[in-house]
C-alpha positions as CSV (number, residue, x, y, z in Angstrom):
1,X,99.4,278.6,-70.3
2,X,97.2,280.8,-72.1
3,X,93.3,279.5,-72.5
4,X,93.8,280.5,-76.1
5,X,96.9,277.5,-76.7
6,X,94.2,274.8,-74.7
7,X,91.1,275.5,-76.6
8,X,93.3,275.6,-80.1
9,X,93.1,271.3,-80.5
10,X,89.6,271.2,-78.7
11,X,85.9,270.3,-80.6
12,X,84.7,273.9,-78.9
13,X,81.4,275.2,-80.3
14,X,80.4,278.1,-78.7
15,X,82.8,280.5,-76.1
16,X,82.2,284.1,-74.7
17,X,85.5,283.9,-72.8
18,X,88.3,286.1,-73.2
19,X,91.0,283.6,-74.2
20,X,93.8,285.8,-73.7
21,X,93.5,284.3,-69.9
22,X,95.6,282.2,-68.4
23,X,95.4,278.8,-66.8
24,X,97.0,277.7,-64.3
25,X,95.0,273.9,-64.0
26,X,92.7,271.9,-65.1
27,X,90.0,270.4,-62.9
28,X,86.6,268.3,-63.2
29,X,86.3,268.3,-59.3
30,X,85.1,271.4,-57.8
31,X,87.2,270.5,-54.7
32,X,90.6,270.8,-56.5
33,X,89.5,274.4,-58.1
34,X,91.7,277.3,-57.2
35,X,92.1,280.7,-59.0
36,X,93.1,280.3,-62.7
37,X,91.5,277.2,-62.8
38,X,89.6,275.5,-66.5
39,X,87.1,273.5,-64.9
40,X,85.3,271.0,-66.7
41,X,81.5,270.0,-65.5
42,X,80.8,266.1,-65.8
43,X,77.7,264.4,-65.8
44,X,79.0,261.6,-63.9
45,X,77.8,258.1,-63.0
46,X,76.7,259.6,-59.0
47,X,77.4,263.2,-59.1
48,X,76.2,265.8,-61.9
49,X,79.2,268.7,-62.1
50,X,77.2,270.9,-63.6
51,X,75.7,271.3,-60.3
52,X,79.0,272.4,-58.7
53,X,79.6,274.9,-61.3
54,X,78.5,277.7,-58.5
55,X,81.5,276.4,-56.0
56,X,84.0,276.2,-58.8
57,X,83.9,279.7,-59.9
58,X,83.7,281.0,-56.4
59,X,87.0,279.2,-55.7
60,X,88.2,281.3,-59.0
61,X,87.7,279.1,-62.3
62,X,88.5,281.0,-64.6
63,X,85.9,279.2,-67.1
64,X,83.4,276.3,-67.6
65,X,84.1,273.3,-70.0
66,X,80.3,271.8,-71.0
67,X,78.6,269.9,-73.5
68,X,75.0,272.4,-72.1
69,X,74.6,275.4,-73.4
70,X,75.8,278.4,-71.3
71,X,73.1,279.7,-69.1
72,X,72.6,283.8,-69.7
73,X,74.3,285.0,-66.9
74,X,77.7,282.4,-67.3
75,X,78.0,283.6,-71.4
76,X,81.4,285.3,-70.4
77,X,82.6,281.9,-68.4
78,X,81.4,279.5,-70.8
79,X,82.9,277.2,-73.1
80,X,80.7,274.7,-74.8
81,X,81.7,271.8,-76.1
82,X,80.7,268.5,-78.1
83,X,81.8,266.1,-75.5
84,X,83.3,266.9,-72.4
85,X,85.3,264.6,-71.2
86,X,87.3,264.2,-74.9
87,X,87.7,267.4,-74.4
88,X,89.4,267.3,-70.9
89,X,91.5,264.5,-72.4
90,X,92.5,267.0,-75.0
91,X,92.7,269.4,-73.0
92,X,94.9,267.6,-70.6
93,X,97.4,266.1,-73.4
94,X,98.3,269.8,-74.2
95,X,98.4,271.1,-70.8
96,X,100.7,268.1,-69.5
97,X,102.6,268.4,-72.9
98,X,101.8,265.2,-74.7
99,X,103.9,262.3,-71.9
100,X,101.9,259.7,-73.5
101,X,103.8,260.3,-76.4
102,X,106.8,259.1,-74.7
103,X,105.5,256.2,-73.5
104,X,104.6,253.2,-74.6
105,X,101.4,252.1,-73.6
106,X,99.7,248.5,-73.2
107,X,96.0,248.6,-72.3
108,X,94.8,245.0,-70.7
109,X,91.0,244.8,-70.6
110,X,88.8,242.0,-70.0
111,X,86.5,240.7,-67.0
112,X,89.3,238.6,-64.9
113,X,93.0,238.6,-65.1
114,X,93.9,242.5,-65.9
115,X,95.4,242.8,-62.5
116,X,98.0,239.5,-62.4
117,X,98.3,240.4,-66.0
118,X,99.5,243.3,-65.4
119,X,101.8,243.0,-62.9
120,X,103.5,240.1,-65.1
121,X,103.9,242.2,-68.1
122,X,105.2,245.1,-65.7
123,X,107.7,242.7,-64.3
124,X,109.1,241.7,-68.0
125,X,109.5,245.4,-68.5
126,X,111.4,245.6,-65.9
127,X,113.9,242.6,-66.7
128,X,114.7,244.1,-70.1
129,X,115.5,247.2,-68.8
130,X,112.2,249.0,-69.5
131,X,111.2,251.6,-66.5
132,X,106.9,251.3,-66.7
133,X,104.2,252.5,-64.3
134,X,101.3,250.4,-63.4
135,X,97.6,251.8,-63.3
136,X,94.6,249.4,-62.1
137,X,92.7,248.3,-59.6
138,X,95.1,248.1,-56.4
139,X,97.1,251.1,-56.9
140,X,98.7,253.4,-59.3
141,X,102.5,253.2,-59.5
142,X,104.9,255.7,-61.3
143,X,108.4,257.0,-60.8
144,X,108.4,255.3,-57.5
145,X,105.3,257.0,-56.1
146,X,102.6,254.3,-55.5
147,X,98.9,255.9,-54.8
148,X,95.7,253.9,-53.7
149,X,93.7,252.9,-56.2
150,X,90.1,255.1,-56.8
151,X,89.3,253.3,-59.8
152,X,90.3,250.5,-62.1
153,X,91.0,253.2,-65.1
154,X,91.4,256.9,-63.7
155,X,89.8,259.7,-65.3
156,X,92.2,261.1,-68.5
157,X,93.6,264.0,-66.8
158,X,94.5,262.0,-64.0
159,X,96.2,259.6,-65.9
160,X,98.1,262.3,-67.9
161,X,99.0,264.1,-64.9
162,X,100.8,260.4,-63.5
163,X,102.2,259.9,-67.0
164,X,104.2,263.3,-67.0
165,X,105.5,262.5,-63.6
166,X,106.1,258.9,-64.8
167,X,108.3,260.5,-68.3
168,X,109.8,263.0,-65.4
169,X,111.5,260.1,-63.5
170,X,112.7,258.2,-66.7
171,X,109.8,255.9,-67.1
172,X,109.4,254.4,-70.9
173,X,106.0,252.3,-70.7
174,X,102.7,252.3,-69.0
175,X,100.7,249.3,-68.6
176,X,97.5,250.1,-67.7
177,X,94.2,247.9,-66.6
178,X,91.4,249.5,-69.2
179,X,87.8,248.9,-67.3
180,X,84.7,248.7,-69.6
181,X,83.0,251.6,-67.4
182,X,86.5,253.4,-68.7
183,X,86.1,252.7,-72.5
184,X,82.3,253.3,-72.3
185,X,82.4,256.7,-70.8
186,X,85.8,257.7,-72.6
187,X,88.2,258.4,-70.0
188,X,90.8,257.0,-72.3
189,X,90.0,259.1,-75.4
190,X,92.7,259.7,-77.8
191,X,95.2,256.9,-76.4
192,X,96.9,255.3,-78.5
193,X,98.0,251.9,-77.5
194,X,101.2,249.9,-78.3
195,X,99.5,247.2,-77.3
196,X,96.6,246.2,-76.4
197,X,95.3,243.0,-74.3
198,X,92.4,240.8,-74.2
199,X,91.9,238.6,-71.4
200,X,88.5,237.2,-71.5
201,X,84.3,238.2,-70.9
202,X,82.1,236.8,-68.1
203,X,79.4,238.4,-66.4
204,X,79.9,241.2,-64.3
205,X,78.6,245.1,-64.6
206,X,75.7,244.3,-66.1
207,X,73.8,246.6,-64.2
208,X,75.6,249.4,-65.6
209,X,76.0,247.7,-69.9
210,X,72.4,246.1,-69.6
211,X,73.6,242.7,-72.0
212,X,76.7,241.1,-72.6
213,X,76.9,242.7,-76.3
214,X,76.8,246.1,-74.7
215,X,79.7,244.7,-72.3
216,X,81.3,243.4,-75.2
217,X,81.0,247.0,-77.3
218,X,82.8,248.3,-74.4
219,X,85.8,246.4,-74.8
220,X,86.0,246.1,-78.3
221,X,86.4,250.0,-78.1
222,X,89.9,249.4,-77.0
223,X,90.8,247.6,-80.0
224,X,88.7,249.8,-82.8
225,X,90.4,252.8,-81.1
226,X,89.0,255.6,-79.2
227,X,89.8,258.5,-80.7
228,X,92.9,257.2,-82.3
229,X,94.0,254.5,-84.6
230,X,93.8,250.9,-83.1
231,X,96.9,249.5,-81.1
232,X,100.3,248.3,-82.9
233,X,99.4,244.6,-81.6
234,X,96.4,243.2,-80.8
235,X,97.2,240.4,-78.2
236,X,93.8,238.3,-77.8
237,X,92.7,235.2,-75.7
238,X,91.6,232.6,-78.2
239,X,90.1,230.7,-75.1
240,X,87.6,233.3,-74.9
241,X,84.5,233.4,-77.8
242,X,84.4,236.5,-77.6
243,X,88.2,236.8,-77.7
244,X,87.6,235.0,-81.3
245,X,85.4,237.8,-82.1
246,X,87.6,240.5,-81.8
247,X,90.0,239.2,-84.2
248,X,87.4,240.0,-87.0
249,X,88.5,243.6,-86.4
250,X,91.7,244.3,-88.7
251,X,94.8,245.3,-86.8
252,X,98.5,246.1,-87.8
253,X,99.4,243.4,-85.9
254,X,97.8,240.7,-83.5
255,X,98.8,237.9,-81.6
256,X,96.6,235.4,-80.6
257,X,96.8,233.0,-76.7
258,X,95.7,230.3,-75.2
259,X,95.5,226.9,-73.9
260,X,93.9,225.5,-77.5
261,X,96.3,224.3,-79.7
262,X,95.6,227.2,-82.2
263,X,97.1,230.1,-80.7
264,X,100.0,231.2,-81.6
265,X,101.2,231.4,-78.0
266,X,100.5,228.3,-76.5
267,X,101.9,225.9,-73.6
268,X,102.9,222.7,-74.8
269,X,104.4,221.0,-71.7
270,X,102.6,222.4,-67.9
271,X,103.1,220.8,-64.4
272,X,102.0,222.4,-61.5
273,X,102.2,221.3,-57.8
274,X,101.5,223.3,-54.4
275,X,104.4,225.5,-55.0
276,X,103.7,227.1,-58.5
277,X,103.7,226.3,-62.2
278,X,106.3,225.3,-64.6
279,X,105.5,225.4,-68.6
280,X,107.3,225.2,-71.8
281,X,105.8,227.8,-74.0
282,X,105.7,227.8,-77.8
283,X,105.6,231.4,-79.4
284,X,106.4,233.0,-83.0
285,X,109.5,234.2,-81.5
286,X,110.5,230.5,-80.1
287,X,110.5,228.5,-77.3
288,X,109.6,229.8,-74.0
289,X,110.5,227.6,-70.6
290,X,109.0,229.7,-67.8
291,X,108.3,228.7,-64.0
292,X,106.4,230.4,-61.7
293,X,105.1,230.7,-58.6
294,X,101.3,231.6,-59.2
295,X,98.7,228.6,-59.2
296,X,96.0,227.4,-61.5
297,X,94.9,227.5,-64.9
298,X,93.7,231.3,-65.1
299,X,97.1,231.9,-63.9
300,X,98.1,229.7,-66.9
301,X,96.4,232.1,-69.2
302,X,97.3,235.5,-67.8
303,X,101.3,233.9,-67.7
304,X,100.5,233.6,-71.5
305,X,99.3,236.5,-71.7
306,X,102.1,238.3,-70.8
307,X,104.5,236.3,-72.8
308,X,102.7,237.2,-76.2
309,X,102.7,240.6,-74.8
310,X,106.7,240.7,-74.4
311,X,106.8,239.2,-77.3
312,X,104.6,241.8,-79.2
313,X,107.0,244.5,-77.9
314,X,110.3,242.8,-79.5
315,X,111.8,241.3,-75.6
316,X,114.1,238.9,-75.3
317,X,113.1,235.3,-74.6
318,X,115.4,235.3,-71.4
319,X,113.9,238.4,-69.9
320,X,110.7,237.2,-70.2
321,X,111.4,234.2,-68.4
322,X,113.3,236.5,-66.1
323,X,110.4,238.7,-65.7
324,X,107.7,236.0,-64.9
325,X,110.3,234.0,-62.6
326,X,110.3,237.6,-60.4
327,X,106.8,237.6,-59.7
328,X,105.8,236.1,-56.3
329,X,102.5,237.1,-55.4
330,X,99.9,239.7,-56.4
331,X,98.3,241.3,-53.7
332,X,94.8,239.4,-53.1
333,X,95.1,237.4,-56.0
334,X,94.9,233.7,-54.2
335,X,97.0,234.9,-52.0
336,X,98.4,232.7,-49.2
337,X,97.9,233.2,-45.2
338,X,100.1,230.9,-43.4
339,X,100.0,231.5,-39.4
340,X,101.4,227.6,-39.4
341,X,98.0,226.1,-39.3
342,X,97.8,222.6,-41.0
343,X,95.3,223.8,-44.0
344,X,96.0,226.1,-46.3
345,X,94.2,229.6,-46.2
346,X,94.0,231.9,-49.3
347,X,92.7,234.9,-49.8
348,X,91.3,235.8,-53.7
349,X,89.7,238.7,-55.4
350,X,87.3,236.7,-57.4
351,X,83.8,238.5,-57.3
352,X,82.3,236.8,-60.5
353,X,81.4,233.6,-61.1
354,X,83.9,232.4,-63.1
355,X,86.7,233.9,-61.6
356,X,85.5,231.9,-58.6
357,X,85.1,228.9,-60.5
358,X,88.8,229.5,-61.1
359,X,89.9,230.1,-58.0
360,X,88.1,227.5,-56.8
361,X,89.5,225.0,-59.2
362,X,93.0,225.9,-58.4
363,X,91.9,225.1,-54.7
364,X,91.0,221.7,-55.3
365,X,93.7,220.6,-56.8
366,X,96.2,221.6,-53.8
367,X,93.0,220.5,-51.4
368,X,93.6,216.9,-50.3
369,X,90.3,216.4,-47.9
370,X,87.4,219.2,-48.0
371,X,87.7,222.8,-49.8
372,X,85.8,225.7,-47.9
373,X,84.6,228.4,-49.7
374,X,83.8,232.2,-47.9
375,X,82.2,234.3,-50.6
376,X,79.5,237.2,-50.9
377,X,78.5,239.3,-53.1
378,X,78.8,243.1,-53.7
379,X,75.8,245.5,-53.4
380,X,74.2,247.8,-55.7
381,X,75.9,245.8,-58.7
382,X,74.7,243.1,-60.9
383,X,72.1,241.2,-59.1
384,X,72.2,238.3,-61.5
385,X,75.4,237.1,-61.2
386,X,74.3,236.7,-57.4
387,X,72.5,233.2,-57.7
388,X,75.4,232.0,-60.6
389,X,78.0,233.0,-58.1
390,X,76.2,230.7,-55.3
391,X,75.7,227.6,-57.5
392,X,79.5,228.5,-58.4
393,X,80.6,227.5,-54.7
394,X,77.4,225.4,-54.2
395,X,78.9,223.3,-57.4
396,X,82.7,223.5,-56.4
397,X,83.0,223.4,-52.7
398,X,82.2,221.0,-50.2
399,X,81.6,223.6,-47.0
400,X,80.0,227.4,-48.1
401,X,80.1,229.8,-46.0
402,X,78.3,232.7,-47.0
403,X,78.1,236.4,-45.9
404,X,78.6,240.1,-46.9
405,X,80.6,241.6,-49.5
406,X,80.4,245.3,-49.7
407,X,76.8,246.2,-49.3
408,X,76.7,249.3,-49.9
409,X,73.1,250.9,-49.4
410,X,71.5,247.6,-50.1
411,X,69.8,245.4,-47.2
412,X,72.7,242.6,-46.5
413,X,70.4,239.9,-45.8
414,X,68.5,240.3,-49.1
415,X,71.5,240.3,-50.8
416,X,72.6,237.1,-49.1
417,X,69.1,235.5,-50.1
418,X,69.8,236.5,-54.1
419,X,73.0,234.1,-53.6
420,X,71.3,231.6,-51.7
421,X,68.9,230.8,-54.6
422,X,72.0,229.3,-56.7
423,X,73.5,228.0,-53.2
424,X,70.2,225.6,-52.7
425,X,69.8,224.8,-55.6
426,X,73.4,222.7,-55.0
427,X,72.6,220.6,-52.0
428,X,76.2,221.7,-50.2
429,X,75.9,222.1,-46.6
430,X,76.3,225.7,-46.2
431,X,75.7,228.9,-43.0
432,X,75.1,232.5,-43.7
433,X,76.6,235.1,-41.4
434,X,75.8,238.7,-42.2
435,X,79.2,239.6,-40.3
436,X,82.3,239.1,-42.3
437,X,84.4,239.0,-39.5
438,X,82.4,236.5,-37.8
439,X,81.9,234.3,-40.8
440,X,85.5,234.3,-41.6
441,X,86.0,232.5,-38.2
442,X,83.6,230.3,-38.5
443,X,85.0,229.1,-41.9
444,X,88.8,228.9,-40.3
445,X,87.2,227.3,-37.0
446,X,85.4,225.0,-39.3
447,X,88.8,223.8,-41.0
448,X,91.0,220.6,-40.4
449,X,94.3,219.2,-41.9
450,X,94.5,218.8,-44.8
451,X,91.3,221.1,-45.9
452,X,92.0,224.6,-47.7
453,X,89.9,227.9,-47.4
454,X,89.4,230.1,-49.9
455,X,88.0,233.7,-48.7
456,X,86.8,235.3,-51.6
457,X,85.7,238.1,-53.0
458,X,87.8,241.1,-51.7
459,X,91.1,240.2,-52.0
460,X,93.7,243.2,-51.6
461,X,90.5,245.6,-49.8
462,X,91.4,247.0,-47.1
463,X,87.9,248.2,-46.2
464,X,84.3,247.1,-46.2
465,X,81.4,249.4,-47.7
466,X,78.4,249.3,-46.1
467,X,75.3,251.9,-45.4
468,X,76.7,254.2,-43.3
469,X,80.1,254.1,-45.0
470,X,83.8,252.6,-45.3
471,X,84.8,250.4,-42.5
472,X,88.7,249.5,-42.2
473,X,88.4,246.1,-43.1
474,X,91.0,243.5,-44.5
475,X,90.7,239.9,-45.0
476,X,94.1,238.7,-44.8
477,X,94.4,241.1,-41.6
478,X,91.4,239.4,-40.1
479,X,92.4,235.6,-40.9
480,X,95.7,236.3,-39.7
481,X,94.2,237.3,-36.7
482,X,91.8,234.8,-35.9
483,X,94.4,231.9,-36.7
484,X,96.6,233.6,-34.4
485,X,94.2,233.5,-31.8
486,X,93.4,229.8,-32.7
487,X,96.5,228.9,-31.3
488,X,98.9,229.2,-34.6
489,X,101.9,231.2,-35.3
490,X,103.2,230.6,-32.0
């Protein structure tokens, strides 16, 4: 492709290239540069491109995408821009010839409940016939390739590159988990959604949005569009205040769900027991009776969720029911570990406070004598929710075992004392245990019949991030383990 055909669509200000070149790929990471390359310098969250503009050209870009102006000596290899990374999203869409076009996209943002959500809406896809990737937090799925997760929402080209191989195999829809850091730095610019999903806002990243309004700005940029006209439907949790708020925004369609008798997707019949949830669902389109084998009332919500969401996109009744019958677990979403010891043992992803509050809630009502709680909580993130999260299983539990998350570069025992603040404050009997390992047997060892232990916090991990760097680490591995070693599963 000539650099002339990429640059035709882009916002460029200022180029001294010759755009008769040709371009053989797009890059922003110096590390996938090779001759022919249009390499576009970020000034990322960690790592500042710009300064790795001297590798890239020695491994043969054939220019420089940047919102800077072009230093003297680059003038002939520079191509400035107003934004950079719309313009690797336009960019991209040109050089991948336009797949998102040919697929249908639904966008599902929110604190808690994008991944289950997502999976649910992917498997009522999927009984109506509709061949859809998945993109979020444990992996990236398209055309029967599955990838390991690097973030929540990849970076635009990466996502076009996985929707052209998604078209390639026959693939019609995309659902895709949309992160606030995603919508705030614009790795989604120009999408336009055919739907788009609101689950609900609790605290988390505020060390990266500073308040809950800037959090909130972030994921309202889904649903004002960015870049694009706002999505076809507007499916919104009503539950959620600042769910409520978003439907001030005018949309060419929205539907609105939740446990409150006001939305227009609503259950109007729910029992649950040990084994899963059974609900009667009313809906514009009629009468929903689905039963399923996820537990608790967030589950409730993200089932309902993905109704409105088939419903939105013009499904069948019967293949929705079909498609959230098919679902039988989400990978270290209160997920079970059964080595045939008499309590029950999940494992959940919940690293906020209200997602354990959730999870937590869920727990008690399957617990018939004490509910154990294993949580910590992640370094170099929001150190406020740290206290909130340790009243959370101070409040909820009866036995807290605390210990490490992911540290990172932080000081695990001072991140341990943030949580314990909230912890005290509860009265719960409680021991802190730096090692995860260790603290995970102590909370199995500390279980009897009838009890059940949550592990929370890393869910479907498979690693542990501290100082010195990634560990293999998984805690269903680990409990499966330990149990074993207990004297269960034989």
């Amino acid at each position: 492709m000539k650099l002339a055909d990429l640059l035709r669509d882009l916002p460029v200000l200022r180029a001294g290239v010759d755009t008769a070149a040709d371009v053989s790929s797009l890059a922003y990471n110096s590390r996938e540069v090779k001759p022919g390359t249009l390499f576009f310098a970020i000034h990322g969250e960690k790592a500042d491109g710009h300064v790795y503009i001297p590798q890239a050209l020695e491994r043969g870009a054939v220019a420089v995408v940047s919102e800077r102006v072009a230093p003297p000596d680059l003038a002939s290899r520079w191509i400035q821009v107003a934004a950079t990374r719309r313009a690797l999203a336009d960019a991209g869409r040109i050089f991948f010839g336009h797949p998102e076009q040919h697929l249908r996209l639904i966008g599902i943002t929110g604190t808690n409940g994008k991944t289950t959500t997502s999976y649910l809406v992917e498997s009522v896809l999927g009984a109506a016939g509709i061949r859809s990737g998945v993109f979020g937090t444990i992996e990236y799925r398209m055309g029967g390739r599955t990838r390991e997760a690097t973030n929540t929402t990849p970076e635009s080209l990466d996502l076009l590159s996985y929707f052209a191989e998604l078209v390639k195999a026959g693939g019609k829809a995309a659902v895709m988990e949309v992160s606030s850091h995603a919508l705030a730095q614009e790795r989604v610019w120009g999408f336009h959604y055919a739907v788009g999903v609101f689950t609900n806002l609790t605290q988390d990243h505020l060390d990266y949005h500073k308040d809950f309004e800037h959090y909130f700005q972030a994921k309202r940029r889904l649903f004002e569009g960015l870049g694009g006209p706002p999505p076809d439907w507007a499916v919104i949790n009503t539950d959620d205040m600042w769910g409520k708020r978003l439907l001030e925004l005018p949309y060419p369609h929205s539907l609105t769900y939740g446990l409150n008798g006001e939305a227009q997707v609503r259950p109007q019949q729910v029992a649950s027991n040990p084994k899963g949830t059974e609900a009667v669902i009313e809906t514009p389109a009629g009468k929903l009776r689905v039963v399923s084998r996820l537990l608790g009332r967030a589950n409730l919500q993200n089932i309902l969720a993905a109704v409105a969401t088939g419903v939105a996109m013009g499904i069948a009744s019967s293949k929705i029911e079909e498609g959230i019958a098919q679902i039988q677990t989400v990978p270290g979403r209160f997920e079970q570990i059964d080595e045939g010891q008499p309590f029950l043992v999940v494992v959940d992803y919940a690293h906020t406070d209200d997602a354990l509050k959730n999870a937590l809630r869920t727990a008690r009502e399957l617990t018939r004598d004490r509910l154990i709680v294993l949580f910590g909580c992640g370094g170099e993130r929001d150190r406020t929710k740290r206290p909130l999260m340790g009243e959370a299983a101070g409040s909820l539990a009866d036995f807290v075992v605390l210990t490490s998350d992911n540290p990172r570069s932080e000081d695990p025992l001072l991140i341990l004392a943030d949580a314990m603040v909230g912890l005290q404050r509860t009265g719960k009997p409680y021991i802190a245990e730096v090692d995860r390992g260790l603290a995970i047997r102590r909370a199995l060892e500390e279980a009897r019949e009838g009890d059940v232990v949550v592990l929370a916090g890393k869910g479907h991990e498979t690693y542990q991030i501290l100082k010195d760097g990634k560990i293999d680490f998984d805690d269903r591995v680990v409990a499966h383990k330990i149990l074993a070693e207990m004297g269960y599963g034989k």
